[in-house]
C-alpha positions as a Markdown table, in Angstrom:
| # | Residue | x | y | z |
|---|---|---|---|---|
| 1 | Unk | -193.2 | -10.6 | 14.9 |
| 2 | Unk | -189.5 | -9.7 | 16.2 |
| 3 | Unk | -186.5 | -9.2 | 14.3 |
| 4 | Unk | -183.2 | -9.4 | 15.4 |
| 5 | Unk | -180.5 | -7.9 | 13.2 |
| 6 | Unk | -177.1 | -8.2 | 14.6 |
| 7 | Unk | -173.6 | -8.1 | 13.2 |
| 8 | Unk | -172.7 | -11.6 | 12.3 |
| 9 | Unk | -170.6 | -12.1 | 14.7 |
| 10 | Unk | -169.8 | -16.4 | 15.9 |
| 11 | Unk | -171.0 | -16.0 | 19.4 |
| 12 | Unk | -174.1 | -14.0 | 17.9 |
| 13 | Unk | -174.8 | -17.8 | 16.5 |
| 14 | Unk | -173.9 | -20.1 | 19.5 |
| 15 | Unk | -176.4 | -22.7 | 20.0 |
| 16 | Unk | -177.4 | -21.3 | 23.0 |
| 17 | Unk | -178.5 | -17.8 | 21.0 |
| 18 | Unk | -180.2 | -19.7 | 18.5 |
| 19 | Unk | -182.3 | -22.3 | 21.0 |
| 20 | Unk | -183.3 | -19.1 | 22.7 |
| 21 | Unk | -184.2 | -17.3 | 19.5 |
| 22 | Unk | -186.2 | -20.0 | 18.4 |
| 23 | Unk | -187.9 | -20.8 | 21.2 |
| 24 | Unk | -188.9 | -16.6 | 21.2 |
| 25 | Unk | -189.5 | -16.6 | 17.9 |
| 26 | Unk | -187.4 | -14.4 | 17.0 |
| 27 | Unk | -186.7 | -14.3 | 13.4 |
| 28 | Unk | -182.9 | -13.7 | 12.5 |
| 29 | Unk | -182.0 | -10.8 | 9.6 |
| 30 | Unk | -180.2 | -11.7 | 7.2 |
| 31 | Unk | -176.9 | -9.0 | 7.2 |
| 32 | Unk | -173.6 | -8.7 | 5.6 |
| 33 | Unk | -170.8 | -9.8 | 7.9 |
| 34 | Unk | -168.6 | -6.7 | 9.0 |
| 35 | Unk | -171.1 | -4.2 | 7.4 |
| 36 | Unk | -170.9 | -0.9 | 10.1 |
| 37 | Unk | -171.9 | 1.1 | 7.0 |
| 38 | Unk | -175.2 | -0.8 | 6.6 |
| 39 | Unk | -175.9 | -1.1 | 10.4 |
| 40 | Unk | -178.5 | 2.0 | 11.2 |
| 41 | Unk | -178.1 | 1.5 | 15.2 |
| 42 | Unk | -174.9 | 3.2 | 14.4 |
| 43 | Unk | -176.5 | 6.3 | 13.6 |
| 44 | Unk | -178.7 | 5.9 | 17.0 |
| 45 | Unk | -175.5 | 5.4 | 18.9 |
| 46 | Unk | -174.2 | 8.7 | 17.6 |
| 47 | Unk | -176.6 | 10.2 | 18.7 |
| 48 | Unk | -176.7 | 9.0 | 21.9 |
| 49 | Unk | -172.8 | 9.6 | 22.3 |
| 50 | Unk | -173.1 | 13.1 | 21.7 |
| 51 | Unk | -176.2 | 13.7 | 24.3 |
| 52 | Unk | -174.3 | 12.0 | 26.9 |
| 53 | Unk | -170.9 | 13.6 | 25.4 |
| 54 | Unk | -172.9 | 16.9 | 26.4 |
| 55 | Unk | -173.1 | 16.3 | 29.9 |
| 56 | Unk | -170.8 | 17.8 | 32.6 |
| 57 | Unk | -169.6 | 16.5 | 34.6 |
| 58 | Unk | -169.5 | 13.3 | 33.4 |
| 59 | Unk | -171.2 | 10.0 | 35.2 |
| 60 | Unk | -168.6 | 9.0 | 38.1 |
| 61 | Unk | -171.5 | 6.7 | 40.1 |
| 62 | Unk | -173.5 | 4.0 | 39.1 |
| 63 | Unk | -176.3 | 6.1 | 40.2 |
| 64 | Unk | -175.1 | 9.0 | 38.4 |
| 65 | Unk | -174.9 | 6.4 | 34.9 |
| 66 | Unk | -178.3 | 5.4 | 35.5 |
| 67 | Unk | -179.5 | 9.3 | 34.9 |
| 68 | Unk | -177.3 | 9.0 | 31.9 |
| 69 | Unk | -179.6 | 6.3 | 30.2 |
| 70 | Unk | -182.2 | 8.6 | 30.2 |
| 71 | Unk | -180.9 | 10.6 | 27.2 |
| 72 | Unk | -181.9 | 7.4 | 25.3 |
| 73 | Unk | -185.6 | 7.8 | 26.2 |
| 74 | Unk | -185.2 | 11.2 | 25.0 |
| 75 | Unk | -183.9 | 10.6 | 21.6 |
| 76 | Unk | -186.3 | 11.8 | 19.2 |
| 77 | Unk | -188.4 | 9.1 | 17.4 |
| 78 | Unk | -188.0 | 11.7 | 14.1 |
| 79 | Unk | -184.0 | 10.3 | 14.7 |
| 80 | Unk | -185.0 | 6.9 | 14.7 |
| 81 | Unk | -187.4 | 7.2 | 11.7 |
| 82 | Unk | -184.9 | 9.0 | 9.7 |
| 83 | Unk | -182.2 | 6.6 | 10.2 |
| 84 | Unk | -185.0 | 3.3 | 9.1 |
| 85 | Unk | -186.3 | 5.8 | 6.5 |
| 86 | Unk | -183.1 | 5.8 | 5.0 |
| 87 | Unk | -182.3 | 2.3 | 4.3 |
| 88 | Unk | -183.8 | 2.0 | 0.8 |
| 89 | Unk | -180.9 | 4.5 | 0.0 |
| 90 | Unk | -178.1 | 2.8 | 2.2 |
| 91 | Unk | -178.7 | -0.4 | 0.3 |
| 92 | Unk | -178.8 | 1.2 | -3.2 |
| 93 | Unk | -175.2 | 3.0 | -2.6 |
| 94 | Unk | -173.9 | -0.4 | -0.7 |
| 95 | Unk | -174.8 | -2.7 | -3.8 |
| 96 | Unk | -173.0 | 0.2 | -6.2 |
| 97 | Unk | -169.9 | 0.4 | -4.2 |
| 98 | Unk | -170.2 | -3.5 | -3.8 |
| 99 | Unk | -170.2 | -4.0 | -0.7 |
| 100 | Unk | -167.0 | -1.4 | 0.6 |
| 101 | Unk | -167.1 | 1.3 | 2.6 |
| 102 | Unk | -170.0 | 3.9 | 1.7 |
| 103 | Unk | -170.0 | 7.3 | 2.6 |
| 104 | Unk | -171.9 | 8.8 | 4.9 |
């Protein structure tokens, strides 16, 4: 099975999306609209900012941004697993703040 978790967003839900979803089926998460706090991909994303952050001289080609996507493959699945390992936690402090900003 395949989940999609996105951020709510209205052209996340255009018809179109949701034929193709369904005829993938792909099974939609349910998620808080505007939740960046709940969102783990976040997390990833940092992470991936900062490897590419750490190269010099920064990408100036296509060519040269194509080597740059290789920092994702090198993220370490220990990152990943922390960030869905901590989702238990994440939605114990988002129900107790109800739903506003949590920290990190």
């Amino acid at each position: 099975m395949t989940i999609l978790m996105d951020d709510n967003c209205r052209p996340h839900h255009a018809n179109l999306v949701e034929d193709f979803l369904l005829e993938e089926g792909i099974v939609r998460m349910e998620w808080p609209t505007c939740s960046p706090d709940m969102n783990p991909i976040e997390h990833v994303w940092d992470a991936l900012g900062r490897r590419v952050a750490g190269r010099q001289p920064l990408p100036q080609t296509l060519q040269e941004l194509e080597r740059v996507l290789e920092e994702w493959d090198k993220i370490p699945q220990l990152v990943i697993k922390s960030v869905i390992d901590s989702m238990p936690q994440r939605c114990s402090t988002f129900l107790a703040v109800r739903g506003n900003h949590t920290p990190n």
